[in-house]
C-alpha positions as CSV (number, residue, x, y, z in Angstrom):
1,X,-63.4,18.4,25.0
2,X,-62.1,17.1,28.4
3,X,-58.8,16.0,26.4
4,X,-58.1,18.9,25.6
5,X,-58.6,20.8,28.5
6,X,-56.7,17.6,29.9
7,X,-54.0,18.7,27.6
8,X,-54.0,22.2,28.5
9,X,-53.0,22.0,32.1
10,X,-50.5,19.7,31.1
11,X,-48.8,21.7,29.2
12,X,-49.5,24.5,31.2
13,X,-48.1,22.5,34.6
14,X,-44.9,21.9,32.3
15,X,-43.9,25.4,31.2
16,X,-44.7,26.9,35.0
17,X,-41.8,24.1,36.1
18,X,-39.6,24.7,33.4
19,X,-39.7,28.9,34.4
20,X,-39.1,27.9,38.0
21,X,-36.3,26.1,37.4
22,X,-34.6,29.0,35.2
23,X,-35.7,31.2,37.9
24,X,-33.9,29.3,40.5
25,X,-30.8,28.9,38.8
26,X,-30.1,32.2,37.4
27,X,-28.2,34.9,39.1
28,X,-26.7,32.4,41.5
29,X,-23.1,31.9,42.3
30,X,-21.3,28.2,41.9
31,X,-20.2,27.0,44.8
32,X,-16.4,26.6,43.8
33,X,-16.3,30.6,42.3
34,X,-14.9,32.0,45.8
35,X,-12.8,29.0,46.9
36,X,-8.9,29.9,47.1
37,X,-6.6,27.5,46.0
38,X,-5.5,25.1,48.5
39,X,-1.8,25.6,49.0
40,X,0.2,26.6,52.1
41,X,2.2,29.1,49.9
42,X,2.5,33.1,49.4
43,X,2.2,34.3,45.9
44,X,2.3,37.1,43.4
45,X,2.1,37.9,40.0
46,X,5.0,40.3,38.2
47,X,2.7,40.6,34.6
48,X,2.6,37.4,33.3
49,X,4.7,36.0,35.4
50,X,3.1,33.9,38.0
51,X,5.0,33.4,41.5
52,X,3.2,30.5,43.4
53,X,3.5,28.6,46.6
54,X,6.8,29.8,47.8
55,X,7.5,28.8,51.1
56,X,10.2,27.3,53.4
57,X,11.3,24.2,53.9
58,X,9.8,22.4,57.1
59,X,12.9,23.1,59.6
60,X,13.6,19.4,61.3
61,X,13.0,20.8,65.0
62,X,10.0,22.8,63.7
63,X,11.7,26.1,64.2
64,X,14.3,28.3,62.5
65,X,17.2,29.1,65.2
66,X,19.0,32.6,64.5
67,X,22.0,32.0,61.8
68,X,20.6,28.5,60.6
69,X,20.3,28.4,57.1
70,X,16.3,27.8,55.2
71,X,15.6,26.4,51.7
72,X,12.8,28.3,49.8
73,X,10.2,26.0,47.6
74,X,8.0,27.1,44.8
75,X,7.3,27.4,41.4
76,X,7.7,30.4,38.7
77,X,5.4,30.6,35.8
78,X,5.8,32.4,32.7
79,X,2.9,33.0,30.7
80,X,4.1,35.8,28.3
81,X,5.7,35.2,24.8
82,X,8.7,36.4,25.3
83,X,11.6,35.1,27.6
84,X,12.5,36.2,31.2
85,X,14.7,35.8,34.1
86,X,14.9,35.5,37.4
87,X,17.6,38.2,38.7
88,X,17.7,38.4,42.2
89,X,15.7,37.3,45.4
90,X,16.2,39.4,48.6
91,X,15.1,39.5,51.6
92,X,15.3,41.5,55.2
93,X,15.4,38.3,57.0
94,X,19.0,37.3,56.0
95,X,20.8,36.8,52.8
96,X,19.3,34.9,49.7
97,X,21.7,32.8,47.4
98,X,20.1,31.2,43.9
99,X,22.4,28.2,42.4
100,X,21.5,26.6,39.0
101,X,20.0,28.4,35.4
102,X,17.7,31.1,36.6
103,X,16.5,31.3,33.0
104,X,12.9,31.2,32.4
105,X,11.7,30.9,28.9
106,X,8.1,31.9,27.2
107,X,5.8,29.8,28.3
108,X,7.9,27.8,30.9
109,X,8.2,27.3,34.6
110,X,11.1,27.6,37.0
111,X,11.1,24.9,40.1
112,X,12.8,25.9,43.3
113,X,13.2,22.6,44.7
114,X,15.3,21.3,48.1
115,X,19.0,21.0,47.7
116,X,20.2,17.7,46.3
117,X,21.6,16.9,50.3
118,X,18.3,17.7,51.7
119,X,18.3,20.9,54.3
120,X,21.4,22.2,55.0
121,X,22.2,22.1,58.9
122,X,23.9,24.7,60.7
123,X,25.2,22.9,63.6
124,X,29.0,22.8,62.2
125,X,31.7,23.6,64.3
126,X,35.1,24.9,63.8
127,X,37.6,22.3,64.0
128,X,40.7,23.0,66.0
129,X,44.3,20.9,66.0
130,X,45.9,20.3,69.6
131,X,49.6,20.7,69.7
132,X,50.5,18.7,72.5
133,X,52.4,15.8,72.0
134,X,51.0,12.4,72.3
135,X,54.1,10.9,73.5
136,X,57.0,12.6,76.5
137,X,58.2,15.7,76.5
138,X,60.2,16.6,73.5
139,X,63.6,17.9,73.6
140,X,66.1,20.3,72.5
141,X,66.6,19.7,68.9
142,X,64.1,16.7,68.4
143,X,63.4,16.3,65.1
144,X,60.0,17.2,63.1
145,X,60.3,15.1,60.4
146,X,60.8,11.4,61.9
147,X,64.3,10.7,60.6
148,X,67.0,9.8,62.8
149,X,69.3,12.2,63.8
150,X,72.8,12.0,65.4
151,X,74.4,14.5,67.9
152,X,74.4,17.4,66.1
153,X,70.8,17.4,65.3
154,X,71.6,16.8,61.3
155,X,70.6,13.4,59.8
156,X,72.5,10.4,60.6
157,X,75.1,8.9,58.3
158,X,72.7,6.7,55.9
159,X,69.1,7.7,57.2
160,X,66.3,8.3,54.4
161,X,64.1,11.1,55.2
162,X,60.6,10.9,53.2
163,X,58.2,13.6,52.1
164,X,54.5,13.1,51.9
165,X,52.6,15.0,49.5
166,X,49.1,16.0,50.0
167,X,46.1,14.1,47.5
168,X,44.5,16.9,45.5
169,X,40.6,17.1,46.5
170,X,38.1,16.4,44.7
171,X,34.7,18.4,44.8
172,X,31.7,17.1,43.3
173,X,29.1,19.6,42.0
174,X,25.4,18.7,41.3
175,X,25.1,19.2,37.7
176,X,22.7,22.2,36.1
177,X,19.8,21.3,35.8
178,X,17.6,23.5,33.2
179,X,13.7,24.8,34.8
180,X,15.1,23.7,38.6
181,X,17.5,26.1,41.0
182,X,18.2,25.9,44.8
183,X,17.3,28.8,47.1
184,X,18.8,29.0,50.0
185,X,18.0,31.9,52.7
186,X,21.3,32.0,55.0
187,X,21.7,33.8,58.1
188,X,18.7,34.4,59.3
189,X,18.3,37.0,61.7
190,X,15.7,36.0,64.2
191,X,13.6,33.0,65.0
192,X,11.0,32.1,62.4
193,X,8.5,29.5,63.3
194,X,5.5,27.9,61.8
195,X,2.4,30.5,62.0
196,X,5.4,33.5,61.0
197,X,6.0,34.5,58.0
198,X,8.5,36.2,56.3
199,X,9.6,38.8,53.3
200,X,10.9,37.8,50.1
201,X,11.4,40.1,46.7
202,X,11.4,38.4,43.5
203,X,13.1,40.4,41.0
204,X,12.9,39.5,37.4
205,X,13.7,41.4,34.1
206,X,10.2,42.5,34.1
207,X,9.8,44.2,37.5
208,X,9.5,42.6,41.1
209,X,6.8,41.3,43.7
210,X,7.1,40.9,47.7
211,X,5.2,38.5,49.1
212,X,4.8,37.1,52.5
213,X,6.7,33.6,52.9
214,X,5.6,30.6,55.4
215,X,6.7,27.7,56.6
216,X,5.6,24.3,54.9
217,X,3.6,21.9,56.7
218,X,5.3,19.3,58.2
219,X,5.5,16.5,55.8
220,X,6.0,13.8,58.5
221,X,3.7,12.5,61.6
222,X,4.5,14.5,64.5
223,X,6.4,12.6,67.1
224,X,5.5,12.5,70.8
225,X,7.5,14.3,73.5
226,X,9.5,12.0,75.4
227,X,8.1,10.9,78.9
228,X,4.5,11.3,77.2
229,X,2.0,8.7,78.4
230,X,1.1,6.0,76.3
231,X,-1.6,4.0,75.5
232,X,-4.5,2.5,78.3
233,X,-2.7,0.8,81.1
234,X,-3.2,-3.0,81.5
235,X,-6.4,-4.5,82.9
């Protein structure tokens, strides 16, 4: 008899954990359910089409000046069955130019990724041509072209004049690369810094989405200001 009441609370004691356990675990939320994806991006969503992680490129000084030119990262997504493309980006902060296939295919991605000479700089000057002469004061008459010259300012008796002709140039263009194009925002209006953000519309065949646009995270160590103090002094 006492075996079996032994057994009894036993298996009583088992079932009472068991429903505790059930009763502790239901209704509860995982701890990963509310967590937002860790990227420094905007996005949007146009249907199917997923717009993730765009942002601009980490400016070298840590700061957009008026009229310098930004490169916009990201990635495109399309999830539908059926093909898309991207048609336009625009944006109130200056002028928005795409270069490479902007096609994006069922079920394919499109990479905006940094030019192929890394970011553009906008320090580039005009250059200008002095016409002073290097050598005296020329006179009346002098020739242009380097040939000698008699008296009357016509080519001497047996001088050779000779002609140089310009060498064609040569421009070479990055090649087109299918699921990649280069964004570049140019002219921007005002001063964008890290912590700002900025307006961009993606228009595709399907419709459109604006999002807000940051500036990446700085990829590299941040260096100290000059003059800074170093490390502990000498003992």
């Amino acid at each position: 008899m006492s075996r079996v009441r032994h057994s009894l609370r036993y298996a009583t004691a088992a079932v009472g954990i068991a429903l505790a356990l059930a009763g502790c675990g239901a209704g509860q939320i995982s701890q990963t359910a509310g967590m937002e994806p860790a990227v420094n991006g905007g996005e949007g969503d146009v249907g199917p089409i997923a717009v993730r992680d765009i942002q601009l490129a980490y400016p070298p000084q840590g700061v957009y000046e008026p009229g310098s030119t930004a490169v916009v990262l990201g990635t495109l997504v399309n999830s539908a069955l059926t093909d898309d493309e991207l048609v336009s980006i625009t944006s109130p902060a200056g002028q928005v130019t795409i270069t490479g296939d902007k096609s994006l295919p069922a079920g394919r991605s499109l990479i905006l990724e940094m030019p192929a000479g890394g970011l553009p700089t906008s320090s580039s000057r005009p250059t200008t041509t002095s016409s002073t002469p290097t050598s005296g004061t020329p006179t009346s008459g002098a020739p242009t072209s380097g040939a000698a010259t008699s008296g009357s300012g016509t080519p001497a008796s047996g001088a050779t004049t000779t002609a140089t002709t310009p060498r064609p140039t040569t421009t070479t263009q990055r090649p087109v690369t299918i699921g990649k194009v280069t964004v570049l925002l140019t002219g921007i209006g005002e001063e964008i810094r890290s912590g700002k953000t900025i307006e961009l519309t993606f228009t595709f065949r399907s419709g459109s989405v604006t999002i807000p646009v940051p500036i990446a995270v700085p990829t590299t160590p941040r260096q100290p200001a000059a003059g800074g103090s170093g490390g502990g002094g000498g003992h």
